[in-house]
Each structure stands twice: as structure tokens, then as C-alpha cells.
N, C-alpha and C positions, 0 to 999 in steps of 0.2 A: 463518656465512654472510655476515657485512655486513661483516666484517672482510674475508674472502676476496674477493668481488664485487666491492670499493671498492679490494682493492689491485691487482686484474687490472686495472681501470680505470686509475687514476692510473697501472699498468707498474711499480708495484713488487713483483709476486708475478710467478712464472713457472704458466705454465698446466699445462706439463710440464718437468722440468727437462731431461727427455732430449730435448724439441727448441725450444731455447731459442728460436728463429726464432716458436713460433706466441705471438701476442701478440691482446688482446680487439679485432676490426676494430670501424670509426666511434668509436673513443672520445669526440670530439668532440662528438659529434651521441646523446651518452646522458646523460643526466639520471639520479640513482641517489635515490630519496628511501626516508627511514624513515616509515613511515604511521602507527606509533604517536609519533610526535614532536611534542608539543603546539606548537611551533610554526609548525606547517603549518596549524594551526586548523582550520579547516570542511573541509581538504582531507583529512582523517586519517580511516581508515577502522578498521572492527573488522567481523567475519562475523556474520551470521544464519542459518542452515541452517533452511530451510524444503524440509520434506520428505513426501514420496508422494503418492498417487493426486488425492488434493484441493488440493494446495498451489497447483498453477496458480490454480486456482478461486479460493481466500482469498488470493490474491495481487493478482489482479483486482479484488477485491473492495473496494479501495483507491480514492478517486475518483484519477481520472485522464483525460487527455484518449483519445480513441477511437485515435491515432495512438501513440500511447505503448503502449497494451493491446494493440492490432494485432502490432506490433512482439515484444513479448513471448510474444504466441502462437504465431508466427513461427519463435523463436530454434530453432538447432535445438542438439542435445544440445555441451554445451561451448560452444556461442557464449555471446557477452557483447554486453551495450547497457547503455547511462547511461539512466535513465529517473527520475521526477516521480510517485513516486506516495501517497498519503495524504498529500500537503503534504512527503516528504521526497525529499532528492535522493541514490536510489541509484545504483550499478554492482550490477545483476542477471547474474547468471554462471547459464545451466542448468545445474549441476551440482550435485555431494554426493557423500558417501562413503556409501551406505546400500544400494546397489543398485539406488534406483528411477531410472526413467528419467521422470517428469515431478519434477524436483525441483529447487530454487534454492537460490544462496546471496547472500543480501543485504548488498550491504557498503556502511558508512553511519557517518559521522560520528559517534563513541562516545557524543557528551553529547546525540542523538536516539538511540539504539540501546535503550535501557527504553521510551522510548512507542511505538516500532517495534514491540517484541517486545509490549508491553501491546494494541494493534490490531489484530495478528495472533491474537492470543490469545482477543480479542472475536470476533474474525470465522471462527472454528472451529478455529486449529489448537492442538495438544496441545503442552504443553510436555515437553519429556524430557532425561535428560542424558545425559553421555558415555558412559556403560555401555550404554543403548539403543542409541545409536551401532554402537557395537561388538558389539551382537552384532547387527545388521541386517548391517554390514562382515564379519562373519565369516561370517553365513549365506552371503554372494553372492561369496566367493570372494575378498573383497578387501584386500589386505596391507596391515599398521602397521608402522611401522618400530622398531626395538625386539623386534620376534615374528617376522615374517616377509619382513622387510627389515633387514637389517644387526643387530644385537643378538650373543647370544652365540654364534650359530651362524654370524655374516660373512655371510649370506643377499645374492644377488645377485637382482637381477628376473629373471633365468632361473632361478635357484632359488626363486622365490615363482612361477614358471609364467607370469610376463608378459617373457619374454626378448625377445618380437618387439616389445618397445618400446625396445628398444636396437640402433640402426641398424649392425651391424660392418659395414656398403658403406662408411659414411662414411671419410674419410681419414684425419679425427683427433678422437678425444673423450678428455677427462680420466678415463682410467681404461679404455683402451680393451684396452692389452695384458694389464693383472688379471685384464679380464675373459674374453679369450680364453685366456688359461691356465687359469682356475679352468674354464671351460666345455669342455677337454679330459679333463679327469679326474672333472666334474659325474657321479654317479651317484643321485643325489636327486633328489627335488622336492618342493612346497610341493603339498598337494591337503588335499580338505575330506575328514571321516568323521561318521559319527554313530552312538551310541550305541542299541544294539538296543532297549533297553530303558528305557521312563519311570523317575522316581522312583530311578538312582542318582544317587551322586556326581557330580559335576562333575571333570574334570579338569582339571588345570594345567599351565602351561607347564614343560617339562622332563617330562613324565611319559613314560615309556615305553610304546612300542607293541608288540606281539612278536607274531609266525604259530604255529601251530600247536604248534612245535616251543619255542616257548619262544623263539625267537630274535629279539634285538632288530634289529627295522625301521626301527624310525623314533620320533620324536619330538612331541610333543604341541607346538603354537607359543602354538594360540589354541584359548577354547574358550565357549561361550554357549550360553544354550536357543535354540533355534530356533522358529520359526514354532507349528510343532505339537507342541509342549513337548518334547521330544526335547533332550536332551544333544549339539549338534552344533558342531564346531569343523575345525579346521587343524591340518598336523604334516607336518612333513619327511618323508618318507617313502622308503625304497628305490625307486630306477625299478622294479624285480624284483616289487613288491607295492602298487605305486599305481594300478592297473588299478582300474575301476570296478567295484565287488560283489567285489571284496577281501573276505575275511574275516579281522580282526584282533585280538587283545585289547589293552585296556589297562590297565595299572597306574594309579590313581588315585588323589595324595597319594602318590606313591610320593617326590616329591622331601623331603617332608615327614615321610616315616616312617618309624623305625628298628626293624626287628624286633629283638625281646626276645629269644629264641631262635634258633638254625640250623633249619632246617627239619626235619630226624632228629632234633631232638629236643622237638619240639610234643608235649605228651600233651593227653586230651580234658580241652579244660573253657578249651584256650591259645586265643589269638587269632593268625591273621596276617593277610598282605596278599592279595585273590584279585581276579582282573583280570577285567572284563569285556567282556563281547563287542561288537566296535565293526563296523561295515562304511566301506570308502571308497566314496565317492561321485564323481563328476564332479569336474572342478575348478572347475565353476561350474554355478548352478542353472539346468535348464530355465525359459526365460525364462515369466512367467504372461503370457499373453494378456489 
């Protein structure tokens, strides 16, 4: 990416080679900086993900001037402000990847970013890692790139179900005509399911999903417990069987597991592989009130 970015700048990369004319406009008037580059010093930043229903709250909870907090309660979802608060000077952005919609991400000068995360910590929030992450992002419908953006399967955001964030009015984007070809023959989508039943396996990315008939549908991307311990994830799926209350099986560890025997020739006492019962869901959850 800073390779790319910095060479459309400076006019040594083409943006498309097939219209050699579109070139990056203001280049002049762009500033390009690396934020992890120590010698930007104070100005170099690193994220905080402060996330749900209380984080406004312990975000506040920070002294700060009444103009600064105002402001912050203000933001509306995706806006950003520079703001002063427990003695540090962040860029608060409303966002996050987790599905909730009161949530922040802090971003702050790396060598305060431990007593940041240590204040918030005193002031009630829970610390968690990536893997909570990700399965909040998977409960709410929302794609990693790697699963259900780009990875083995070349997933387009009209294949991960967010297509209406790719403007084809526009007159020119990198990657504009791929994406109208692939969206001529698109018979997929990326939709969420969840497992009928507590207490199996988990599956994994690459597992197969099959109807009734045995017939392979679709593909497992992403997969986590959910809310209410439930087995619930993502998977490519036929447009033909991505309907909500779908009824589907799946194979799980099936990328991981090689039957011993052919099927006709299992006697009692063999082990194989049996798929369980999955339902699709919406592509994204009824919002909680």
C-alpha cells in the first residue's frame, strides 16, 4: 500500500494502465506520512478499540474539559475529532469493527498507548483480543479480508454482500471493469448461518455446506460462538440457497479430514464424517434496541 500510494503520488505508477491519462489530482497540495515512523515523534499514532454499550461512558470518564466531552457525544457514527482527554492527546474516530454502534477507536502516540489502555481499564472496560474481535465481526455480518474479502476464494464486496459500497456511476475506479465482469456471472454471496445445535464442532474455513440432496452449496469463510453460545458464522453460499431459514448441512473438519474407508465399505464399529444441521440467517442481525 505505501509503496503503491507514494508512487501514484510522485506519477511513477499508472493508476490504470488501460487509461494512462487518469493520474492522482492536487498532488501538490498531499502530504503522504507513515504514522508508525519514529521520527514523526508525538505525532505517530497506534489504535485503541474501545468497544459497546458503556464505552462512551468510560471514555468520558477521563477528566476533560465540558467542550471536548460535548463534542464527543455529539460525533455521529464514523465522524472523527482531535480531543484532550485524561491528560492525552487523541484522534477519537466513532467507529470499530464489532457491530456496536456506540463504539471508538483511540488513536495515540504508541509510547502513551499502555497507560491509556491501563485508565481505561481502571475505569471499567474489559480487556480482550483478536479472536473476541472476530467473533463480535462475524456475529454482525461483517467481512475480514483473507475470509471474506479477497483470500482463496478472490471475494469482491459484492461478494461479501456490501456491493452498494462500490459506486459503478462513477466514471473511473481502480478495479472498476473486474469488478463489472466478475458481477456479470456473480452467482454467490457471502451470508451468515448458524448451527442448530449447542455443543458441536466448530467449523472451519473451507468446509462444505450441502442441501438436502448432498449437493455442495457453498462454503464455510468464517466461524465463532455467538452471543447465545450457538456455533454461528459466514460462508459463500449459492444465491439459489441463501434465503433466510435456508436449511443446510455442514461438514465440519472436513478440510482436515481424510476418511479411512469408501463409504460401502464402513462395517459397524468404523468411524466417518456426518454433517450437521446448519440454518442461514439474514445477512446481518436484527439491530438490539
Amino acid at each position: 500500500d505505501w509503496v503503491w500510494v507514494n508512487g501514484l503520488h510522485r506519477g511513477e505508477l499508472l493508476a490504470d494502465p488501460a487509461r494512462p491519462c487518469v493520474t492522482l489530482p492536487g498532488r501538490d497540495d498531499v502530504t503522504i506520512r507513515d504514522l508508525r515512523d519514529p521520527a514523526l515523534g508525538a505525532a505517530r499514532r497506534v489504535d485503541i478499540a474501545l468497544q459497546g454499550p458503556k464505552s462512551r461512558d468510560i471514555l468520558l470518564s477521563l477528566h476533560g474539559d465540558d467542550a471536548t466531552k460535548a463534542r464527543i457525544k455529539a460525533l455521529p457514527w464514523a465522524g472523527v475529532t482531535r480531543a484532550t482527554l485524561g491528560g492525552y492527546d487523541l484522534v477519537v474516530a466513532r467507529t470499530g469493527y464489532t457491530g456496536e454502534r456506540i463504539a471508538f477507536e483511540l488513536f495515540i502516540d504508541p509510547d502513551q498507548a499502555p497507560a491509556l489502555f491501563k485508565d481505561l481499564v481502571e475505569s471499567g472496560a474489559t480487556p480482550i483480543g483478536l479472536a473476541a474481535r472476530d467473533s463480535l465481526r462475524t456475529e454482525a455480518g461483517l467481512p475480514l479480508y483473507g475470509h471474506e474479502l479477497a483470500g482463496g476464494l478472490n471475494l469482491t464486496p459484492a461478494d461479501a454482500g456490501f456491493g452498494g459500497y462500490v459506486k459503478t456511476w462513477k466514471p473511473f475506479f481502480v478495479g472498476k471493469a473486474a469488478f463489472l465482469a466478475r458481477e456479470l456471472k456473480r452467482d454467490a454471496v457471502v451470508t451468515r448461518f448458524r448451527l442448530d445445535s449447542k455443543g458441536v464442532r466448530a467449523p472451519h474455513p473451507g468446509d462444505p455446506l450441502v442441501d438436502a440432496r448432498g449437493r455442495v452449496v457453498g462454503t464455510v469463510t468464517s466461524c465463532s460462538i455467538d452471543s447465545e453460545g450457538y456455533q454461528l458464522g459466514q460462508a459463500y453460499i449459492k444465491l439459489t440457497h441463501a434465503d433466510e431459514g435456508t436449511p443446510l448441512f455442514v461438514f465440519q473438519g472436513a478440510a482436515s479430514t481424510t476418511l479411512k474407508k469408501p463409504l460401502g465399505e464402513l462395517a459397524i464399529g468404523d468411524k466417518t464424517l456426518v454433517p450437521n444441521a446448519v440454518t442461514v440467517l439474514s445477512r446481518f442481525p436484527t439491530r438490539r434496541k
